[in-house]
N, C-alpha and C positions, 0 to 999 in steps of 0.2 A: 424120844422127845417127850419133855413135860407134856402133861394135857392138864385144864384149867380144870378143877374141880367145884362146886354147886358153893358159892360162898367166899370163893378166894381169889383174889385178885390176880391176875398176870401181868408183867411189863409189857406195855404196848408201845412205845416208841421213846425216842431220847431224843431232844432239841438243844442245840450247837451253837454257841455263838462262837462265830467267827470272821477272823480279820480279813480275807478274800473270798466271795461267794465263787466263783470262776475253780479258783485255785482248792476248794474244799470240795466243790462237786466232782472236778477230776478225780480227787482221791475216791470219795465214796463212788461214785457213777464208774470210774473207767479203773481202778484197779480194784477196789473190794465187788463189781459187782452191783451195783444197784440202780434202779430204773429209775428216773424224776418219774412223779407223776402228778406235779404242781409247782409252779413257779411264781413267784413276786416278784416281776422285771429282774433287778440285780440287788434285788435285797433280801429275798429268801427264796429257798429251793426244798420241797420236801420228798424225800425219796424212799422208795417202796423194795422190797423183795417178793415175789409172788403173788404182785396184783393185790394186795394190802395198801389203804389208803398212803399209810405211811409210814416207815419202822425210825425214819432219820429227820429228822428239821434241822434246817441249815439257816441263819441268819446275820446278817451284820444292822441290825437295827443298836443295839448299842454299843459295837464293836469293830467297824469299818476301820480296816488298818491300827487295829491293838495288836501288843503284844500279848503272845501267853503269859497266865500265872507265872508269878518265879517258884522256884521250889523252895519246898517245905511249906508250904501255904496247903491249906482245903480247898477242898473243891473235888471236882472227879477222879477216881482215882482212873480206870478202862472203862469203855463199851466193852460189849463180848458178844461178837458175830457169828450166831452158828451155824456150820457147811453140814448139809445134809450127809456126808460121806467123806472117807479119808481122801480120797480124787478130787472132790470137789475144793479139800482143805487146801490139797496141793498144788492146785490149777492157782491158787488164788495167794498164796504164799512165792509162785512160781512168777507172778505179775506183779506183788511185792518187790518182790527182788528185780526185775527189770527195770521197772519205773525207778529204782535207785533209791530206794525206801530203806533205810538201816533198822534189823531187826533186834529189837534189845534182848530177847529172852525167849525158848523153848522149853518145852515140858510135859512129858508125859506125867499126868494125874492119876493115871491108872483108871477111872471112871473117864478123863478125856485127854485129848491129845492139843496142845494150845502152844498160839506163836503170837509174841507182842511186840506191839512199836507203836509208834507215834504218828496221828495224823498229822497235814499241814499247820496246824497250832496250836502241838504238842501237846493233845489229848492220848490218854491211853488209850490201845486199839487191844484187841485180843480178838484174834480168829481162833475159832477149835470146833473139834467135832466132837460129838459123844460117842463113849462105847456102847452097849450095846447093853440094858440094867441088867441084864441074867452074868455080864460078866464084868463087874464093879467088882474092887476088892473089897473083902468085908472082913472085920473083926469076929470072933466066934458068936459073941451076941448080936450080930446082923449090923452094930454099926456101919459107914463107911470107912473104910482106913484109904481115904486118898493119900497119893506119895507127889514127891516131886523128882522126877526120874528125867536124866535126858532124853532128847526127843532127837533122833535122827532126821533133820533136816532135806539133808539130801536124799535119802527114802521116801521121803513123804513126799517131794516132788516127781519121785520118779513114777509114781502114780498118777499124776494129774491125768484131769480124762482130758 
């Protein structure tokens, strides 16, 4: 896992507009995983992993019953949610697919293992875990050589804790 260093910034949390409060905390709260840990009646939710004020902001302050972007427009491309362990990637990949969640794309990175789709209003999601940095693949001169490799699916749940 990164660690912050004396002078450098970290990303501390992403804030969502979106078209159903209700219908966006299921997703983040009940299939990725995440605990409210502040609420604004029904017009924003802010939601935590590990007891951290807050990694997620949810709101419909200018956005109550919008549609997403269309494509090909700017804007965000994914969040990227990361599981402490390949078990925990698969628990949570494994409630993806219950909840009836269509997964667009798998990938081993070689440095990580990552599954994508789209929240309730068609934001990019990206779950994955890291390897381990002693075992990233590297060019001779120490770059990284990440790849994009298929990701066994069905393995990776078959792990789930």
């Amino acid at each position: 896992m990164t660690q912050q260093t004396p002078n450098t910034p970290m990303v501390g949390h992403v804030h969502l507009k979106v078209a159903d409060l209700e219908r966006a905390i299921g997703f983040y709260r009940d299939v990725l995983g995440f605990e409210i840990t502040l609420r604004y009646g029904d017009r924003a939710a802010f939601l935590s992993a590990g007891g951290y004020h807050h990694h997620i902001g949810l709101n419909t302050w200018e956005s109550a019953g919008a549609t997403p972007p269309p494509p090909r427009h700017t804007g965000l491309y994914h969040t990227a949610f990361l599981y402490p362990h390949r078990a925990s990637l698969g628990a949570a990949v494994k409630r993806v697919l219950a909840a009836g969640i269509q997964i667009d794309g798998a990938a081993d990175h070689g440095v990580s293992e990552a599954v994508y789709l789209r929240d309730p209003d068609g934001n990019g999601v990206e779950l994955y875990r890291d390897r381990d940095q002693a075992d990233w693949p590297r060019k001779p001169g120490g770059e990284l050589d990440m790849v994009t490799a298929p990701l066994d699916i069905p393995a990776l749940i078959a792990e789930a804790a």
